[in-house]
LUMSE-876484 format. One record per residue (C-alpha): residue number from 0; x, z, y. Coordinates in nm, 3 decimals, m for minus. Each point is the difference from the previous one (the first is absolute). Example, Ala and Ser with C-alpha at 12.3 -4.5 7.8 and 13.67 -1.06 7.14 Angstrom:
// LUMSE-876484
DOZA|0|1.230|0.780|m0.450
DOZA|1|0.137|m0.066|0.344
//
This chain:
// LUMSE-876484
DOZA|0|0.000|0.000|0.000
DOZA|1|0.108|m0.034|0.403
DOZA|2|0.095|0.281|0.155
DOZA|3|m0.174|0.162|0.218
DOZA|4|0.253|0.211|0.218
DOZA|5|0.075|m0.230|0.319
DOZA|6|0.046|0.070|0.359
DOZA|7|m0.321|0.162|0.140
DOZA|8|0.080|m0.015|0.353
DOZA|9|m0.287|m0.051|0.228
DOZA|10|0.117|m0.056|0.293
DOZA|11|m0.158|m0.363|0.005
DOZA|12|m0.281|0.114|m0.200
DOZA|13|m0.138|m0.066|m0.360
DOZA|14|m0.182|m0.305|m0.142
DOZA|15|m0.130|0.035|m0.318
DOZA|16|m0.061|m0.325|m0.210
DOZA|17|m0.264|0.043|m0.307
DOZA|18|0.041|m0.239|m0.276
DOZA|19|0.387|m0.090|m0.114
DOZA|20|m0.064|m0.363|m0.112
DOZA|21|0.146|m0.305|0.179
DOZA|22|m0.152|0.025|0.322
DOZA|23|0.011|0.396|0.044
DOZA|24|0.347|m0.068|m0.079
DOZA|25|0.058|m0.212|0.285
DOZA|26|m0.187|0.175|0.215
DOZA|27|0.227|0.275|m0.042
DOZA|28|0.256|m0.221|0.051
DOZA|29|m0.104|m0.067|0.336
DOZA|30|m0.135|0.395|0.099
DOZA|31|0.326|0.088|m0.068
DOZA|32|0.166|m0.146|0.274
DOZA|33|m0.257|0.152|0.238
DOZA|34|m0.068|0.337|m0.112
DOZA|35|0.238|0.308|m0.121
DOZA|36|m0.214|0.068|m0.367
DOZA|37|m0.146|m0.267|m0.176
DOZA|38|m0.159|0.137|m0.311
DOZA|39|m0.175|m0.254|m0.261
DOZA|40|m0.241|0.190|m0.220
DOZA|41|m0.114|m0.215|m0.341
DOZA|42|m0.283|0.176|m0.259
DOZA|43|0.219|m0.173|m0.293
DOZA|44|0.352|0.067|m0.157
DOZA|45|0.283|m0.202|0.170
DOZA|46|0.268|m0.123|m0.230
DOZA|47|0.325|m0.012|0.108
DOZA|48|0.056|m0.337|m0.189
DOZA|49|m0.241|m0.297|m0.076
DOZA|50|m0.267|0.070|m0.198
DOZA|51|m0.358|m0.064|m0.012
DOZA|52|m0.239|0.283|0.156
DOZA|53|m0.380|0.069|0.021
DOZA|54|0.001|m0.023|0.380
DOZA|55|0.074|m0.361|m0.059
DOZA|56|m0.227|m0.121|m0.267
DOZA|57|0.110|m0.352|0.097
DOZA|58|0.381|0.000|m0.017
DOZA|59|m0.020|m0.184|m0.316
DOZA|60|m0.111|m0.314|0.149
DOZA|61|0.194|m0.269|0.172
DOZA|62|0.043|0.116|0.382
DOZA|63|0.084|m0.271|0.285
DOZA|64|0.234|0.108|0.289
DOZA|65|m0.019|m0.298|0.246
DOZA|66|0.321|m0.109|0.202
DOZA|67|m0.137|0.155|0.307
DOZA|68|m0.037|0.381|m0.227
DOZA|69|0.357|m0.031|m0.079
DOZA|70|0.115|m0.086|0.308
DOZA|71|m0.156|0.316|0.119
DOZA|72|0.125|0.226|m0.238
DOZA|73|0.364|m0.152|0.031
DOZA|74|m0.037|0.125|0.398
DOZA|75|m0.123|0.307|m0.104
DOZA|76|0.183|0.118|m0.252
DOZA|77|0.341|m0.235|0.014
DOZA|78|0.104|m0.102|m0.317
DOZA|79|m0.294|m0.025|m0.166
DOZA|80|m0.014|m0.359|m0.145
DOZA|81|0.378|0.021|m0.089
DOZA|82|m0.050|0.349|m0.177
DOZA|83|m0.339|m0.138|m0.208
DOZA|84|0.220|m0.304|m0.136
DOZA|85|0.235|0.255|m0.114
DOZA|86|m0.250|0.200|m0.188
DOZA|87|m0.077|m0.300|m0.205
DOZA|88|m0.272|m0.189|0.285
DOZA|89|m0.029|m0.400|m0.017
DOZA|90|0.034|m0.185|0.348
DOZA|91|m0.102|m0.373|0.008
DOZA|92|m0.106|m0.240|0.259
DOZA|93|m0.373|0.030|0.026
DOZA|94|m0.030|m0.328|0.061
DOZA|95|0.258|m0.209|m0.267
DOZA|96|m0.035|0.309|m0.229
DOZA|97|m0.367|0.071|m0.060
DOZA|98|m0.224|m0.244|m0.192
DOZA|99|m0.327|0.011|0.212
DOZA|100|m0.353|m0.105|m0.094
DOZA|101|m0.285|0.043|0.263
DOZA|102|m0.320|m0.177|m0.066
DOZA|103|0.157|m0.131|m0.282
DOZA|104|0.199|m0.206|0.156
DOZA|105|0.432|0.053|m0.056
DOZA|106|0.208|0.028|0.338
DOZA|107|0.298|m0.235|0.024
DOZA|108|0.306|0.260|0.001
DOZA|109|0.218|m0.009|0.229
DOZA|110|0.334|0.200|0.141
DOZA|111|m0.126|0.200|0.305
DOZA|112|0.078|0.363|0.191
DOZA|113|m0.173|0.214|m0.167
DOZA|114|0.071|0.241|m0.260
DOZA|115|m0.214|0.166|m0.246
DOZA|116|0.098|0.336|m0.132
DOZA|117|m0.137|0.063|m0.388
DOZA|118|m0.011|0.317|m0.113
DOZA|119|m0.197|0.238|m0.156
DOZA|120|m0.227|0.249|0.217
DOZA|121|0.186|0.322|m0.186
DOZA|122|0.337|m0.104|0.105
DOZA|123|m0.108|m0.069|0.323
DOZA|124|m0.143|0.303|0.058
DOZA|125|0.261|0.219|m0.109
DOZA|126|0.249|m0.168|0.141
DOZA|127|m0.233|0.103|0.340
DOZA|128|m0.028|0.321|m0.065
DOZA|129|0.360|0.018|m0.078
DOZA|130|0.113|m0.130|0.354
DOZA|131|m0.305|0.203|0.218
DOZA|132|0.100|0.290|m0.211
DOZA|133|0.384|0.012|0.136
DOZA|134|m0.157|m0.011|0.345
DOZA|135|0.108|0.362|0.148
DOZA|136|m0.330|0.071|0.130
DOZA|137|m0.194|m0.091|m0.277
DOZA|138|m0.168|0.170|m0.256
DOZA|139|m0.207|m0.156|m0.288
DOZA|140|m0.224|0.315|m0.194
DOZA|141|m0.138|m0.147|m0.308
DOZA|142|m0.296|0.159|m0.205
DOZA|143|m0.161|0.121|0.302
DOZA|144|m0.363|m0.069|0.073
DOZA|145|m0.128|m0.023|0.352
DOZA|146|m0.371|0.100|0.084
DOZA|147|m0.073|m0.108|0.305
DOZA|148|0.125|0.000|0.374
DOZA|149|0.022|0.287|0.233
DOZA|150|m0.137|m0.116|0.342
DOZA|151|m0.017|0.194|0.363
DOZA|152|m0.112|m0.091|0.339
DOZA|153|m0.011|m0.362|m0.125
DOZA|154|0.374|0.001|m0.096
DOZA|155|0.107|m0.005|m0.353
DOZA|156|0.191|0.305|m0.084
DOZA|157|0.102|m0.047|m0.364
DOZA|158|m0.126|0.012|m0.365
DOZA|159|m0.120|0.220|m0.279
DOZA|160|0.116|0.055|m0.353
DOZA|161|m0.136|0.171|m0.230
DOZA|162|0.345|0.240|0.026
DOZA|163|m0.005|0.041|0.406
DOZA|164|m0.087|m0.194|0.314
DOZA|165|0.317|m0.201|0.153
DOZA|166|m0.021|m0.053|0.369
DOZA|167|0.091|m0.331|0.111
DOZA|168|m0.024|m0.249|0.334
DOZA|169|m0.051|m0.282|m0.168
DOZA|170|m0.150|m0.084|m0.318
DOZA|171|m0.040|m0.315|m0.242
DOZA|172|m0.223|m0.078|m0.194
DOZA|173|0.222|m0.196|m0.286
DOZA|174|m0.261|0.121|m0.291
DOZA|175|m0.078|m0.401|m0.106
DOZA|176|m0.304|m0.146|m0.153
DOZA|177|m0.098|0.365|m0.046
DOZA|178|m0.085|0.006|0.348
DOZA|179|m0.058|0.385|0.072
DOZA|180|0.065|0.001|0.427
DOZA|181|m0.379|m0.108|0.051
DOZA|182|m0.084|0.308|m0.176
DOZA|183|0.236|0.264|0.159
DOZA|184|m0.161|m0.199|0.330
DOZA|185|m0.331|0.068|m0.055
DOZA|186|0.074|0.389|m0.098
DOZA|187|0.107|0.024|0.380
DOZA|188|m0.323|m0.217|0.127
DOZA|189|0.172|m0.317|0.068
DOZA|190|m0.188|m0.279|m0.151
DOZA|191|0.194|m0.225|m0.276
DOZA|192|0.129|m0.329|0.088
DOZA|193|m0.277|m0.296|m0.004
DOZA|194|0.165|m0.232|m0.321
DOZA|195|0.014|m0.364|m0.102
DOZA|196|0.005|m0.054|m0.412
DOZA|197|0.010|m0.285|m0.193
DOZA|198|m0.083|0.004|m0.394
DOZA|199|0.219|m0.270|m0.155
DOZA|200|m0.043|0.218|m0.330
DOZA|201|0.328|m0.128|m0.137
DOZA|202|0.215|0.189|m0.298
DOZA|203|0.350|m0.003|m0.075
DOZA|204|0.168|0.012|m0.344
DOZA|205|0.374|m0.005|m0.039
DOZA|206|0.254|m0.069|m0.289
DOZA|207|0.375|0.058|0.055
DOZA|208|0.239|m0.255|m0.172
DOZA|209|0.354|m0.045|m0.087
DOZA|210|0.177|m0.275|0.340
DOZA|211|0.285|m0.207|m0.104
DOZA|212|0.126|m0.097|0.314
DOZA|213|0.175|m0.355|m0.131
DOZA|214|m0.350|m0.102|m0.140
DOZA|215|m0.201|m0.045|0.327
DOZA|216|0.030|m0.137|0.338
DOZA|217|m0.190|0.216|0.181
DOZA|218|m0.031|0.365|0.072
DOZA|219|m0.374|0.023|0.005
DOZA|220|m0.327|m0.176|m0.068
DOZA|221|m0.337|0.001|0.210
DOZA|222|m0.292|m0.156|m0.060
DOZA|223|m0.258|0.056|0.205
DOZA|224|m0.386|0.093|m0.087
DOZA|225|m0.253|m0.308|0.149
DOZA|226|m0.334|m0.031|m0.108
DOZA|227|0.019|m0.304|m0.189
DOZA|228|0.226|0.286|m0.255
DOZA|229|m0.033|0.341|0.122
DOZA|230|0.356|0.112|m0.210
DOZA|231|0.329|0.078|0.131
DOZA|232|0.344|0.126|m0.015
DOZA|233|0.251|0.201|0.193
DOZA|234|0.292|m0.079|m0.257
DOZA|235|0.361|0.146|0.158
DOZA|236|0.313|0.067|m0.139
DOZA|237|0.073|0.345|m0.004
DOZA|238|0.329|0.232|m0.039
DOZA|239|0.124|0.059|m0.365
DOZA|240|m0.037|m0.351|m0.081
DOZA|241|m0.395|m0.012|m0.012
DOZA|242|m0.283|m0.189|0.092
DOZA|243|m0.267|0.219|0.126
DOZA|244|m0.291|m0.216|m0.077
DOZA|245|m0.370|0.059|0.195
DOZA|246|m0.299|m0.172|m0.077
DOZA|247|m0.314|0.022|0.194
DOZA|248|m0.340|m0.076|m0.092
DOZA|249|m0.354|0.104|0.220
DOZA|250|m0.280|0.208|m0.113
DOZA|251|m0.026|m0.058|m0.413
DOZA|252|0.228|m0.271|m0.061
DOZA|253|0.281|0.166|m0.034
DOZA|254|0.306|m0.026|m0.184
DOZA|255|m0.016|0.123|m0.351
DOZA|256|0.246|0.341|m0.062
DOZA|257|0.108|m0.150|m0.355
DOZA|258|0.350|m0.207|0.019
DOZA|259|m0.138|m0.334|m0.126
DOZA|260|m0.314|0.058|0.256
DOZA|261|0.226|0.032|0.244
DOZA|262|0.201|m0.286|m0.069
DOZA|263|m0.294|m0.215|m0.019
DOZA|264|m0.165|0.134|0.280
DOZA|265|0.321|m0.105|0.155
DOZA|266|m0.044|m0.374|m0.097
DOZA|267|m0.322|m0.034|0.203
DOZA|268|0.192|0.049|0.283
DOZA|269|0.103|m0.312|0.266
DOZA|270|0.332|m0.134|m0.094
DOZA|271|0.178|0.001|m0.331
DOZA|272|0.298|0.187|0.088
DOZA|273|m0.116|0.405|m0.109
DOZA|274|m0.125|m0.151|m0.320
DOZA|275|0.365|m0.156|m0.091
DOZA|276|0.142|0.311|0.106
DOZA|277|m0.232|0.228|m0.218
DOZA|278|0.038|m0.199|m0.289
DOZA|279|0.362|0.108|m0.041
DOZA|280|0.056|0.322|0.198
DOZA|281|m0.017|0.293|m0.194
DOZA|282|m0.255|0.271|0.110
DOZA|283|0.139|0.364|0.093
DOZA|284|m0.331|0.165|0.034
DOZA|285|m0.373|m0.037|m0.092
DOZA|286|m0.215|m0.105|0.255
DOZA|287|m0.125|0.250|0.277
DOZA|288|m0.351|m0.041|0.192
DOZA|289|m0.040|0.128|0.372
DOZA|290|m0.318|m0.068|0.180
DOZA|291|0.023|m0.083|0.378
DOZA|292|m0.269|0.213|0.212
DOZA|293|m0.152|m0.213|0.310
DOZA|294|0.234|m0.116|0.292
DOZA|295|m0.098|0.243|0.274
DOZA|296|0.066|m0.013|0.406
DOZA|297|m0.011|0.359|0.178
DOZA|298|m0.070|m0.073|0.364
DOZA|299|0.153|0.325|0.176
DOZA|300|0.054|m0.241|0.315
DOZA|301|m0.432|0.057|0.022
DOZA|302|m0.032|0.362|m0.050
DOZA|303|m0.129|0.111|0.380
DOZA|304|0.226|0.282|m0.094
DOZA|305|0.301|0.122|m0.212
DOZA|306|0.216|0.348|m0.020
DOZA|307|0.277|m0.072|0.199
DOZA|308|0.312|m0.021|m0.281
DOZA|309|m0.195|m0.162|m0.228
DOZA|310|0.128|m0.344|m0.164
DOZA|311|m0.071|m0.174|m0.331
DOZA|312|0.254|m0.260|m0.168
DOZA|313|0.008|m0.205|m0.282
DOZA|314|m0.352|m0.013|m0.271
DOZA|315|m0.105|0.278|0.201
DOZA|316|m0.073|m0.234|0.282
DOZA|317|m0.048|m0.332|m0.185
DOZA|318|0.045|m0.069|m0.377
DOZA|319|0.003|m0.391|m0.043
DOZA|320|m0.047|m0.219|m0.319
DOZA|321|0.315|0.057|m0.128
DOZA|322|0.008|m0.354|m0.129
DOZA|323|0.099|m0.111|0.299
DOZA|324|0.332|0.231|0.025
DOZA|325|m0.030|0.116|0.316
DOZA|326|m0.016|0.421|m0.002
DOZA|327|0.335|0.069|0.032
DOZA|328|0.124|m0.218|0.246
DOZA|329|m0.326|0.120|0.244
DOZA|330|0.088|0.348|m0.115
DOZA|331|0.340|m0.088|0.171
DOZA|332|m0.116|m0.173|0.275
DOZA|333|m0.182|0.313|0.104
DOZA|334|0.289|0.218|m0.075
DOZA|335|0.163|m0.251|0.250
DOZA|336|m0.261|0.068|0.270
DOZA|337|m0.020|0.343|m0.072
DOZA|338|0.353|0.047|0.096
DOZA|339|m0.016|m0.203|0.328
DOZA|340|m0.324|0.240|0.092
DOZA|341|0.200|0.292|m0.059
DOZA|342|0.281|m0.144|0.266
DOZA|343|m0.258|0.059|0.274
DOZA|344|m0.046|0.325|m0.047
DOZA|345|m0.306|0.187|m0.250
DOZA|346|m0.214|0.035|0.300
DOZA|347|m0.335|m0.236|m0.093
DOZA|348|0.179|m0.083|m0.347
DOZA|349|m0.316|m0.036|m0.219
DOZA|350|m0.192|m0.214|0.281
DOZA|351|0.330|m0.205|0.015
DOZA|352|0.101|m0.085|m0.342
DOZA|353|m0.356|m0.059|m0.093
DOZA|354|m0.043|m0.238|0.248
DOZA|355|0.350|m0.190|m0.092
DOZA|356|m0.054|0.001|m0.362
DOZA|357|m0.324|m0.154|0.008
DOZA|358|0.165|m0.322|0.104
DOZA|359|0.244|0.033|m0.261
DOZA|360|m0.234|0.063|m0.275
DOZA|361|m0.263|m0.316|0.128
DOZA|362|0.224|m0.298|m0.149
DOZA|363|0.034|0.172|m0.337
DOZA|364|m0.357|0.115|m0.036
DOZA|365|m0.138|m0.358|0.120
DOZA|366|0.199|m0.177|m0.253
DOZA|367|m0.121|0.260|m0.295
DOZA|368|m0.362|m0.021|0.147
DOZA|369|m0.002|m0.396|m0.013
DOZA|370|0.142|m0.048|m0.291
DOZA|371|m0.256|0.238|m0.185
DOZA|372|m0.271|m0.181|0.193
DOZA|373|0.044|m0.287|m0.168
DOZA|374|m0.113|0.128|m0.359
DOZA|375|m0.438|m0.008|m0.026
DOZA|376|0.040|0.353|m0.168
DOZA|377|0.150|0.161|0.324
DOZA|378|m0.246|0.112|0.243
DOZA|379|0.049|m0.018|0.355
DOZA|380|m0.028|m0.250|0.247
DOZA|381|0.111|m0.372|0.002
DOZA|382|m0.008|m0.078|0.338
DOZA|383|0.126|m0.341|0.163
DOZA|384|0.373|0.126|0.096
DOZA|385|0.062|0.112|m0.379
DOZA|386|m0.133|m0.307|m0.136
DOZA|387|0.192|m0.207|0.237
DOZA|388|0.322|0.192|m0.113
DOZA|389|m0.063|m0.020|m0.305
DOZA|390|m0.015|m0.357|0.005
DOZA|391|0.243|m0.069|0.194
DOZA|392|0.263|0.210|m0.254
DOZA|393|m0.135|m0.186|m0.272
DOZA|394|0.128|m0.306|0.174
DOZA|395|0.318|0.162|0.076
DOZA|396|0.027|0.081|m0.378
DOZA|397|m0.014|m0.384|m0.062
DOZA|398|0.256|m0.109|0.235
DOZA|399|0.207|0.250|m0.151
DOZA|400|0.041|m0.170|m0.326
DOZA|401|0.251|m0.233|0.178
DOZA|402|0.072|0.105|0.336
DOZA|403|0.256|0.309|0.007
DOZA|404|m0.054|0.067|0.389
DOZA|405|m0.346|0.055|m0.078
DOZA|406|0.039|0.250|m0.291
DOZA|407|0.335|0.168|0.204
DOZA|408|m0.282|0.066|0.322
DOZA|409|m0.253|0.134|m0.244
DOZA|410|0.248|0.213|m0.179
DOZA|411|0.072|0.126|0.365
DOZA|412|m0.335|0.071|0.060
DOZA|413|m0.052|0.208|m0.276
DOZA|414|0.302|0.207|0.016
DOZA|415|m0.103|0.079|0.400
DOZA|416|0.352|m0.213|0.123
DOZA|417|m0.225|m0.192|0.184
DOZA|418|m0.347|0.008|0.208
DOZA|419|m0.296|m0.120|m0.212
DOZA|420|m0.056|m0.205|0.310
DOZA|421|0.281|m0.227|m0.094
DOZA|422|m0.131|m0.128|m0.285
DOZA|423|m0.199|m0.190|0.245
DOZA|424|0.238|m0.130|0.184
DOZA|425|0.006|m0.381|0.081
DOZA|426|0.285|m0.088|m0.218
DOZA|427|m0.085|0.178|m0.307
DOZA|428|m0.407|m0.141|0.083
DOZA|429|0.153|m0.316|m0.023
DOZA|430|0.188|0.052|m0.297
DOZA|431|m0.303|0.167|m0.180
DOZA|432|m0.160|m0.331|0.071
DOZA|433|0.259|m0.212|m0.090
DOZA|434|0.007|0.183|m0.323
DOZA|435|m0.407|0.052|m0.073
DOZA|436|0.076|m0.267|m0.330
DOZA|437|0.309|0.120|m0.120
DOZA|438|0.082|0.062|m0.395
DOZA|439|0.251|0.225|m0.150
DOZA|440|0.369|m0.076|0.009
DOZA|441|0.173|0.003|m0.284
DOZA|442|0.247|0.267|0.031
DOZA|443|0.394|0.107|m0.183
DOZA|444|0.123|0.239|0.105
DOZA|445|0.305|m0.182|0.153
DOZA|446|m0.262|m0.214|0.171
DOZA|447|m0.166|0.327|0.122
DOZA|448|0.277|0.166|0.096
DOZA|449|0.120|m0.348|0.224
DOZA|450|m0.285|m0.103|0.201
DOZA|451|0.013|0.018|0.367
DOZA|452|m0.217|0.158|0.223
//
């Protein structure tokens, strides 16, 4: 376990993060560099290496850190990609190095700038834990439970445990999907935040396997969920030598937890490339199911009012589709913003960083929501601008097939390089256009690996 004897000076106050996953982690990260006592208080055990834990009941599945994440993490914590690929973690070009499939159509790969990091969520998270734990004013408490918030003349003052009450200036809400700060609001008489969901209904099931690294290449496989076939894959190489292999199916089609099931289940999917690999790889584990709840939005930027002190990162203000990868990096993102809030000063802090991470948290959620949208089963509304998008990316998906500038923008998009906006932009409208016909390419890899931008 951590230790829990570090500095308690107060002299810049105490912020006290709840919930010790990735973004509680970070947001420690940050509160550290404000504040004297930074104290991160998780219900479950904390491991000192990586290892699977109940607080995370979907570690087991593939986990996406986009290019913008990592760039993130590498500011906050220096070192970070470097030390990862030393523990065992798989770099590649997301572009040349990833076979993609959206609406079932294959993007030409091509050499590009950005780098996707594969790894698996357990050494990830240690290895966070492991860096915010050196942090001098730091302290991570597992096994401790908190009840609720305590709350005076509208400031937050700290929390309560079932052991003692631990006064605080600032505290995060870090508790995930789990959700508990619009209870501990509503004790006080603050009303919860109004929320956005979206039941896509889908279920993972995952299936480690033994990687050579000579007999592939790529580093990772996606395949993205369309109506025309609602199945998918987040495929990644992993440290160890493994292939960490997720697929996804919506409400009862689902893949089978038997190996040939799986491996079947597997062939329905876009793209032959899984199947090949599955057909030799040899499996490490049985199959594990995990069950995604509904993407939800918690709009704290509405709430007329808030206990001042009071700030929410990571599922605990927006759990996404996680077929779409994009927790994490947000999860940083607010870190990010969290950290420039704190360089003005804590006065207004909760009315500021709501307000800021709102924007952040809009790109993200509108590409989760319209992408759901497009499945009958999902309820919600269609209206024009989501069908247009939609649309529209299903032409981009086309163009794709044979046009690397196209795919490279897309891939942008998606890992937050670039403004959504500029997927609109005249050049890449008129290459869209130019490319609304366009057919595979055939593809080597020393023909993937040359082609020019």
């Amino acid at each position: 376990m951590y230790p829990s004897s570090r500095s308690t000076d107060s002299a810049a106050g105490r912020a006290i993060v709840v919930g010790g996953s990735v973004a509680g982690l970070l947001a420690a990260r940050v509160l550290a560099d404000a504040f004297g006592h930074v104290v991160v208080l998780d219900r479950d055990e904390m491991p000192l290496s990586a290892a699977h834990r109940k607080g995370v009941p979907q570690s087991r599945h593939a986990h996406g850190l986009l290019d913008k994440g990592r760039a993130i993490l590498d500011e906050l914590l220096p070192g970070f990609t470097a030390d990862l690929v030393a523990r065992g973690a798989v770099t590649a070009d997301t572009h040349a190095d990833v076979v993609w499939y959206n609406d079932g159509r294959r993007m030409l790969r091509a050499p590009s700038d950005m780098t996707a990091l594969c790894v698996s969520r357990p050494t990830l998270e240690a290895y966070l834990r492991s860096r915010v734990a050196t942090l001098p004013n730091v302290e991570i408490r597992a096994g401790v439970a908190v009840d609720g918030l305590t709350i005076a003349d509208g400031r937050v003052t700290g929390v309560r445990t079932e052991a003692e009450t631990l006064t605080a200036d600032v505290v995060v809400d870090a508790t995930g999907r789990s959700n508990r700060g619009p209870a501990w609001l509503t004790e006080h008489g603050y009303a919860a935040p109004p929320e956005d969901t979206v039941k896509a209904g889908l279920v993972y099931v995952t299936r480690e396997y033994r990687r050579d690294p000579s007999a592939q290449d790529y580093a990772a496989i996606v395949v993205g969920h369309h109506p025309a076939n609602p199945t998918s894959t987040g495929t990644l190489a992993a440290e160890g030598d493994r292939w960490i292999v997720t697929l996804m199916g919506v409400n009862d089609d689902i893949p089978p937890l038997d190996g040939p099931g799986f491996e079947a289940y597997a062939a329905r999917l876009d793209g032959p490339e899984l199947s090949r690999l599955l057909a030799t790889a040899e499996p490490l584990t049985e199959p594990a199911k995990f069950r995604i709840g509904p993407s939800a939005r918690r709009r704290y930027e509405r709430c007329d009012r808030l206990p001042e002190g009071y700030l929410a990162i990571g599922d605990s203000l927006c759990c996404f589709n996680p077929a779409y990868g994009q927790g994490m990096t947000t999860a940083a993102m607010a870190a990010q913003w969290l950290g420039r809030c704190l360089r003005s000063g804590t006065d207004g802090l909760t009315k500021r960083y709501f307000a800021g991470v709102t924007a952040i948290v809009d790109t993200p959620w509108d590409i989760t929501v319209s992408g759901d949208l497009r499945f009958p089963h999902v309820p919600g509304e269609r209206t024009g601008r989501v069908k247009l998008l939609n649309a529209y990316l299903s032409k981009v998906h086309v163009a794709a097939q044979a046009d690397s500038f196209v795919g490279r923008t897309f891939l942008k998009a998606v890992n937050f390089l670039i403004s959504p906006q500029q997927l609109m932009s005249p050049r890449m409208l008129w290459r869209v256009w130019r490319g609304r016909k366009a057919q595979p390419v055939a593809q080597t890899p020393a023909r993937e690996r040359s082609l020019a931008a």
